[in-house]
Structures are given as C-alpha cells and as structure tokens.
mmCIF file of the C-alpha atoms, coordinates in Angstrom:
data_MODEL
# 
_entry.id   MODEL 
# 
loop_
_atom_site.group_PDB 
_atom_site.id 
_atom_site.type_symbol 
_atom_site.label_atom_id 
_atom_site.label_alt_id 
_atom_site.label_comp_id 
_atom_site.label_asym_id 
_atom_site.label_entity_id 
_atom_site.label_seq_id 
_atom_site.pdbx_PDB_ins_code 
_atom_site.Cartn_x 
_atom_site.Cartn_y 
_atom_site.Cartn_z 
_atom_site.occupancy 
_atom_site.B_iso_or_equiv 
_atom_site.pdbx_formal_charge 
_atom_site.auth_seq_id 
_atom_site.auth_comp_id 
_atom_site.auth_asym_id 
_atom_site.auth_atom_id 
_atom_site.pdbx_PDB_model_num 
ATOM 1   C CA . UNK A 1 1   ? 104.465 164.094 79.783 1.00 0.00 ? 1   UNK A CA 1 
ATOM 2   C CA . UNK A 1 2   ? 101.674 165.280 77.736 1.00 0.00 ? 2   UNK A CA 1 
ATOM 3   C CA . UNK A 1 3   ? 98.377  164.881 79.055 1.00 0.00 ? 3   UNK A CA 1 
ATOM 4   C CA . UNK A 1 4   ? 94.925  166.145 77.209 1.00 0.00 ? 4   UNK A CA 1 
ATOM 5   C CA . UNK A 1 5   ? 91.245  166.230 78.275 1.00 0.00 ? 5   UNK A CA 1 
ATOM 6   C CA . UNK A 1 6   ? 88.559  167.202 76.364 1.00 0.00 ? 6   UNK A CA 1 
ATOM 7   C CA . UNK A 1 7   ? 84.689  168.499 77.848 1.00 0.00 ? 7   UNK A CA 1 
ATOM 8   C CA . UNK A 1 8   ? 82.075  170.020 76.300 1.00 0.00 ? 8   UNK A CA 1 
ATOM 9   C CA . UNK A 1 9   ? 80.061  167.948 74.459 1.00 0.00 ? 9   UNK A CA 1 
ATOM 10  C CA . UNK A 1 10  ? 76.878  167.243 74.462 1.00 0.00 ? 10  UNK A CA 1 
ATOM 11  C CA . UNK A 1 11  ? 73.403  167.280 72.303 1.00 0.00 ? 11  UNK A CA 1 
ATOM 12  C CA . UNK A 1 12  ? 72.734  170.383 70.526 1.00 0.00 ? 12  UNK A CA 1 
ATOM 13  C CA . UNK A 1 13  ? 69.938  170.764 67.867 1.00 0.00 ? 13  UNK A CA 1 
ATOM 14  C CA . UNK A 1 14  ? 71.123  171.678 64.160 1.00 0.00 ? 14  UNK A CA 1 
ATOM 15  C CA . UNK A 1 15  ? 71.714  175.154 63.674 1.00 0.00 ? 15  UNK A CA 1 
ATOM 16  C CA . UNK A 1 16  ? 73.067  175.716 67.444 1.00 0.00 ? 16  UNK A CA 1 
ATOM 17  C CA . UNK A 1 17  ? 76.697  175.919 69.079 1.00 0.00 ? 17  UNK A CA 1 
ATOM 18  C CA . UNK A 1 18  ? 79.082  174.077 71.196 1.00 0.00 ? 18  UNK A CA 1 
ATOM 19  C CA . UNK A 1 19  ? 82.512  174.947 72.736 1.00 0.00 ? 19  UNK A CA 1 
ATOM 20  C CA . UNK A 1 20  ? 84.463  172.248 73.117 1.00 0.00 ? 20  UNK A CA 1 
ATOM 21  C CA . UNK A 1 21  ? 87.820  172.687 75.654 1.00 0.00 ? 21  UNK A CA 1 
ATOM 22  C CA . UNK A 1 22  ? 91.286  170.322 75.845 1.00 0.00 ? 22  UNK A CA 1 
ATOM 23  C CA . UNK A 1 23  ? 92.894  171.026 79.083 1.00 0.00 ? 23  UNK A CA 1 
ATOM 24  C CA . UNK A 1 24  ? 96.325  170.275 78.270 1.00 0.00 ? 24  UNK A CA 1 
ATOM 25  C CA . UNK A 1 25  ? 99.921  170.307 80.166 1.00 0.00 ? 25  UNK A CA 1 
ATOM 26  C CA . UNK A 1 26  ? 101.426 173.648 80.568 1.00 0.00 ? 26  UNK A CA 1 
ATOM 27  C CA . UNK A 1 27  ? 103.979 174.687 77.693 1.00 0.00 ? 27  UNK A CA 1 
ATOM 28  C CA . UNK A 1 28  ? 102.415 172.051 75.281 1.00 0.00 ? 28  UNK A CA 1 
ATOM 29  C CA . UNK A 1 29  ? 101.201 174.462 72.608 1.00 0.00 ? 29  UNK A CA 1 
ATOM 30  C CA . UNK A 1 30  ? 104.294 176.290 72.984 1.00 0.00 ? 30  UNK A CA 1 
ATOM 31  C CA . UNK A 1 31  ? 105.953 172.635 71.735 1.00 0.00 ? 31  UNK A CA 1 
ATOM 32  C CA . UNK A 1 32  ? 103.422 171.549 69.262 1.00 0.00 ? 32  UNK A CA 1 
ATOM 33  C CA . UNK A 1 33  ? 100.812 171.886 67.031 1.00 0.00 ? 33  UNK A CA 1 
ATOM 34  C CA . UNK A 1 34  ? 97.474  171.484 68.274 1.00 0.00 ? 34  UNK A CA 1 
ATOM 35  C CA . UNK A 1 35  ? 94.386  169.463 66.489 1.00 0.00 ? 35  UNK A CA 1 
ATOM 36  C CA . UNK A 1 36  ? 90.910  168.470 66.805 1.00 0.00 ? 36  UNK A CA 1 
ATOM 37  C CA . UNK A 1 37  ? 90.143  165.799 64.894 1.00 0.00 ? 37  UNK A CA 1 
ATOM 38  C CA . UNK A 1 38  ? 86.459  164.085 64.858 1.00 0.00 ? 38  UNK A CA 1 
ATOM 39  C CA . UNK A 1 39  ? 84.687  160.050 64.484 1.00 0.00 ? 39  UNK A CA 1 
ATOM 40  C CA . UNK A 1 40  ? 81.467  159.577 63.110 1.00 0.00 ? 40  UNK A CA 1 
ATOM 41  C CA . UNK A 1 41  ? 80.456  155.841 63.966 1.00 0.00 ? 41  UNK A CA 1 
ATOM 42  C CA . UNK A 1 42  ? 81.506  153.808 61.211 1.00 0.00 ? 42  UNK A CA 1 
ATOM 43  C CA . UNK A 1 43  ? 83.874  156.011 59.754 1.00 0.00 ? 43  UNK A CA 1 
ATOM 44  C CA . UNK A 1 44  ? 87.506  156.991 59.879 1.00 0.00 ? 44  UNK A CA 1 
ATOM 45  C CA . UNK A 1 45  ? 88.952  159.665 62.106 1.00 0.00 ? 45  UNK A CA 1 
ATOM 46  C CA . UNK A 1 46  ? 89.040  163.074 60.059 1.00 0.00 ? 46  UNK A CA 1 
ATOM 47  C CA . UNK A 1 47  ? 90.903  166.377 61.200 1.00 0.00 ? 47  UNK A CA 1 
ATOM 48  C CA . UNK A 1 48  ? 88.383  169.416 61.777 1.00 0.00 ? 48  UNK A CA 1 
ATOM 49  C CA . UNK A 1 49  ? 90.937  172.170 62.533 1.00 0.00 ? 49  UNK A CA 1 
ATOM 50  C CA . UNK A 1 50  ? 94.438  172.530 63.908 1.00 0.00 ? 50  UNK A CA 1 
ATOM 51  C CA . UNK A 1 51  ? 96.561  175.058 65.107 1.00 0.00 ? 51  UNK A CA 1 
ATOM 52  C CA . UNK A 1 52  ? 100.429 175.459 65.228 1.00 0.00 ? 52  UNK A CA 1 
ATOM 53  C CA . UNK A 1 53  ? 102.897 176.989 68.047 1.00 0.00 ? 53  UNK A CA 1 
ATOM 54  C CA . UNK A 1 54  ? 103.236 179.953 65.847 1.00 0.00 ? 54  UNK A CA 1 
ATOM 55  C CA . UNK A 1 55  ? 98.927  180.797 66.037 1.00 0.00 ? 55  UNK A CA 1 
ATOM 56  C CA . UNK A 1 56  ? 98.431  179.421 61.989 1.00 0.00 ? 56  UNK A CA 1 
ATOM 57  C CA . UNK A 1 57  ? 95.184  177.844 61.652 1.00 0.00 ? 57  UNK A CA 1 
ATOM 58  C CA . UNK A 1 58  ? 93.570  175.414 59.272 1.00 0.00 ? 58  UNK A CA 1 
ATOM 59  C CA . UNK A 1 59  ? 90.030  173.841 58.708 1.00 0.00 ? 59  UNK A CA 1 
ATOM 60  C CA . UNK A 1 60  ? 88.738  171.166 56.523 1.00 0.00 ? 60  UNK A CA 1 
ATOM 61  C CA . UNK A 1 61  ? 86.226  173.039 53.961 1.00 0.00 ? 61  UNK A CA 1 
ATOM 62  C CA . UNK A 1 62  ? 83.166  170.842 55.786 1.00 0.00 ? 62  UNK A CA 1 
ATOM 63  C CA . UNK A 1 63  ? 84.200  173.305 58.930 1.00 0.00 ? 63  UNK A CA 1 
ATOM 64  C CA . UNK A 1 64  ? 85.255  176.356 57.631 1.00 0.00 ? 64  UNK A CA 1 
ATOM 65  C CA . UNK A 1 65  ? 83.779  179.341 58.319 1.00 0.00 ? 65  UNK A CA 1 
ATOM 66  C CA . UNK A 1 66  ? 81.765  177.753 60.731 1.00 0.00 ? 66  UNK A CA 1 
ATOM 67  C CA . UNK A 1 67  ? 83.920  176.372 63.582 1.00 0.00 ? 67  UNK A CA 1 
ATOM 68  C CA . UNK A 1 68  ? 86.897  178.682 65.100 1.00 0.00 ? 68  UNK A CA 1 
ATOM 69  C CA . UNK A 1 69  ? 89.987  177.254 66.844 1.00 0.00 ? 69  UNK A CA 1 
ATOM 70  C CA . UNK A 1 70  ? 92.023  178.861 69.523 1.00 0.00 ? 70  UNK A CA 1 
ATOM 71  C CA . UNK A 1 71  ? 94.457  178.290 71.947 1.00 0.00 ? 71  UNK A CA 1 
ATOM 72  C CA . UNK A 1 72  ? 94.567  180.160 75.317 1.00 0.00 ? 72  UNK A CA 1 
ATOM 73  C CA . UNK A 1 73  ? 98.099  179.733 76.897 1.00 0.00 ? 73  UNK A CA 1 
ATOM 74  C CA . UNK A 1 74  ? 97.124  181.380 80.014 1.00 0.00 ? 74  UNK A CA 1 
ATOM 75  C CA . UNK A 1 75  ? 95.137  178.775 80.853 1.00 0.00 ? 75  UNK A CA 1 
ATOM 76  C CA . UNK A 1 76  ? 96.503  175.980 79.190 1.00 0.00 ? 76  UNK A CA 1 
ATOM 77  C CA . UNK A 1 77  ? 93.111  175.427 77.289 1.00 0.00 ? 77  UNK A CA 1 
ATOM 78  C CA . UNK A 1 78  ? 92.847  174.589 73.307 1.00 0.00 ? 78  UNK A CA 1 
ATOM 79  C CA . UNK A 1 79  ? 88.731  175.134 72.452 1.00 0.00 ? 79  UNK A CA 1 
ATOM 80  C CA . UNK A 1 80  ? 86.678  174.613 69.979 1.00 0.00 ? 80  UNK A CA 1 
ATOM 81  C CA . UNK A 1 81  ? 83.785  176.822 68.700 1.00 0.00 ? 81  UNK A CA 1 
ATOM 82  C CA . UNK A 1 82  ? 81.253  175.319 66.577 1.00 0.00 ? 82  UNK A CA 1 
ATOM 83  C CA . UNK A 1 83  ? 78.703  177.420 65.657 1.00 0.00 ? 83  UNK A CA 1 
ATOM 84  C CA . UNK A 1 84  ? 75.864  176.670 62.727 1.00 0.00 ? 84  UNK A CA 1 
ATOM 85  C CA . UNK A 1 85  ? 76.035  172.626 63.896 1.00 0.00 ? 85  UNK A CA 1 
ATOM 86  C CA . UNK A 1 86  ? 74.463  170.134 61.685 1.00 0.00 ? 86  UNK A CA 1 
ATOM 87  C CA . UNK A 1 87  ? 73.834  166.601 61.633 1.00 0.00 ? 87  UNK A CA 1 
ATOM 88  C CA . UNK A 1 88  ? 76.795  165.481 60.403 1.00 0.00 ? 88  UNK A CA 1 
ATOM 89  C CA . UNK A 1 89  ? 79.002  167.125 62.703 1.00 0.00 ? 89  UNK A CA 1 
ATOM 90  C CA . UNK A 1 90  ? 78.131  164.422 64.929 1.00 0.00 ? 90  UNK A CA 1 
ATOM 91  C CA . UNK A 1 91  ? 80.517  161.982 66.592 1.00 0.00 ? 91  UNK A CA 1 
ATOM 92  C CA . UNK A 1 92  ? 83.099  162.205 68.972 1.00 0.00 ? 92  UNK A CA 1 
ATOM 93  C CA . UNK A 1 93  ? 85.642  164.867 69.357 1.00 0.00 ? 93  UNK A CA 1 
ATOM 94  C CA . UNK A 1 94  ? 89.418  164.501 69.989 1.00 0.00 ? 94  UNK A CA 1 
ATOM 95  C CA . UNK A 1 95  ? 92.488  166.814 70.912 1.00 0.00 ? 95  UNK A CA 1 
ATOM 96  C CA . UNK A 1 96  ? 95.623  165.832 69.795 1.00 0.00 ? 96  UNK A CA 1 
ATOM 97  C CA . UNK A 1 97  ? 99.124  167.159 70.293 1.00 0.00 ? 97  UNK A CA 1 
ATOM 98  C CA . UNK A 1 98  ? 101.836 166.353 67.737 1.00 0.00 ? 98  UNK A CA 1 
ATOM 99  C CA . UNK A 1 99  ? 105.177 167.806 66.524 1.00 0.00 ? 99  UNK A CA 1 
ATOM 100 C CA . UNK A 1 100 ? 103.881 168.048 62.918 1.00 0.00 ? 100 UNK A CA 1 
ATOM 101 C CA . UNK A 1 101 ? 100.498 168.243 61.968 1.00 0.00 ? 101 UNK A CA 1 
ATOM 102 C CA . UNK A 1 102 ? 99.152  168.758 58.560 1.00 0.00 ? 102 UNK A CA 1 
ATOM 103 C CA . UNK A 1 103 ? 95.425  168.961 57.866 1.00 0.00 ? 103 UNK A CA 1 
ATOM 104 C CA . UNK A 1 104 ? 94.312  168.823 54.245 1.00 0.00 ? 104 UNK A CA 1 
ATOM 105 C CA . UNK A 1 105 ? 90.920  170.382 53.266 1.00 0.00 ? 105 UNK A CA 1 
ATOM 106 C CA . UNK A 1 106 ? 89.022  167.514 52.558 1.00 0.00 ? 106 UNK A CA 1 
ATOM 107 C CA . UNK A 1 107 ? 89.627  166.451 56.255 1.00 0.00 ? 107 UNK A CA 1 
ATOM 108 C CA . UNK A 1 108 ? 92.637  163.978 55.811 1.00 0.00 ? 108 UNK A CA 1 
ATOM 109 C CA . UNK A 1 109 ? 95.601  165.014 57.498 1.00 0.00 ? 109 UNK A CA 1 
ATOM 110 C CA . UNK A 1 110 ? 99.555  164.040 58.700 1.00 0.00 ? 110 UNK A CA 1 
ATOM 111 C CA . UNK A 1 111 ? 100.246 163.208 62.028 1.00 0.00 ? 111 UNK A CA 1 
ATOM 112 C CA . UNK A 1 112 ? 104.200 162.759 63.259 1.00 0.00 ? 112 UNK A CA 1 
ATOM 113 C CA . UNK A 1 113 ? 105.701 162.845 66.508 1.00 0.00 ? 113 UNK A CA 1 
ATOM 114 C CA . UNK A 1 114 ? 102.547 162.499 68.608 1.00 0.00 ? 114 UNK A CA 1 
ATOM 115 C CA . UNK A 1 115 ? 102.388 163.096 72.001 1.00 0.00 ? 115 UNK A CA 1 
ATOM 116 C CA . UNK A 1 116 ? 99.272  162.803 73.279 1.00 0.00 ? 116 UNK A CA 1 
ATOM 117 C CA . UNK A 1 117 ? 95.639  162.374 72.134 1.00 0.00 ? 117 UNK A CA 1 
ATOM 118 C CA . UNK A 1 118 ? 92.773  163.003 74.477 1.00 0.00 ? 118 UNK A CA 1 
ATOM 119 C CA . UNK A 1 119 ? 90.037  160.387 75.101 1.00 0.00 ? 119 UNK A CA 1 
ATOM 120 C CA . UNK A 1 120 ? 87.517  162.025 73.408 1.00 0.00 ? 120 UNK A CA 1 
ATOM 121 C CA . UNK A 1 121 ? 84.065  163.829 74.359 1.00 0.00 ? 121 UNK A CA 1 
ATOM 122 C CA . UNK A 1 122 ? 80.585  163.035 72.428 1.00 0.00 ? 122 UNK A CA 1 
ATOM 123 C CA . UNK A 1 123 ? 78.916  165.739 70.361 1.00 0.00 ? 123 UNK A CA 1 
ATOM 124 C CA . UNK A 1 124 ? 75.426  164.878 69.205 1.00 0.00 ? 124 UNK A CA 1 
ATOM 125 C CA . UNK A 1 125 ? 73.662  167.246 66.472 1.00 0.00 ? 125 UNK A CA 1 
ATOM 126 C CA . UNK A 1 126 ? 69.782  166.609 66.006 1.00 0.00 ? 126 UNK A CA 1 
ATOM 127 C CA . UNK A 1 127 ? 67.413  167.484 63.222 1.00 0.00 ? 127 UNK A CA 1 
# 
C-alpha cells in the first residue's frame, strides 16, 4: 500500500524558497509517476510538476524555471524546490502517486490509476 506525507511548508516572503518533501513507500517511484499538484482557496487543484519512473520531468509554465522536482530513491523522498516564490504560489501542496500522469502547461493535467495522494502541507507566500 502506498502511503505519502508531505512537510515543509510554511510562510515565506515573495522572492524566497521552500523545499517541500513526500516521504513515500519504498519502490513507489520505481512503480509510478510522481506529482505535486497545488490548491489555492477557492480554486481547483492544478499540477505544478511531475516526474515519471524513468526521471522525465514536467512543469506548468507558471513554475517553470523556477521550481525543480526530484526524486531521491535512496531515501524514498520526492521534494520540491521552489525558489523565486510569489504570492500566488500560495495554497496547499500535495504529492500524488499515479500509474499515468500527464501534466499540461497551463497546469491541467491526467490522473489514472492513482494510488495515493498525500494530505497536503500549507505554503504561504507574503508581499
């Protein structure tokens, strides 16, 4: 069974950076494809960047070039880098694990075969 936990979060002022971390079960990037996906109250749930079992990586354009996603299998541990924060990065963060994920650059994505989504952890970016 797949189980994922995210920590991390926090409050950051604009311009700063977070890591986020998913603890996840061993093998389970090995298996799937990997995602961090992001709520901003009142809005739907958007895909920030994912990762597949091969090491391929994708952002949505708001991300790119400022957030980095990696996987170390050592340790069982998907993170999140986000670097250059701004306000509307805010919300709250999820991992996900899912036989096919597809993330589109505008932030939509596909989701099949999921097998586990973490519960979440808050990021807050300030002014």
């Amino acid at each position: 069974q797949v189980q994922l936990s995210e920590s991390g979060g926090g409050s950051v002022q604009a311009g700063g950076s977070l890591r986020l971390s998913c603890a996840d079960s061993e093998y389970t990037s090995s298996m799937y494809c990997m995602g961090w996906f992001r709520q901003a109250p009142g809005k739907e749930r958007e895909g920030v960047a994912a990762i597949d079992s091969a090491g391929s990586v994708s952002y949505a354009d708001s991300v790119k070039g400022r957030f980095t996603i990696s996987q170390d299998n050592a340790k069982n541990t998907l993170y999140l880098q986000m670097n250059g924060a701004k306000p509307e990065d805010t919300g709250i963060y999820y991992c996900a694990a899912a036989a096919f994920l597809k993330l589109y650059s505008g932030g939509t994505y596909s989701l099949r075969g999921t097998a586990a989504w973490g519960p979440g952890t808050q990021v807050t970016v300030s002014s």
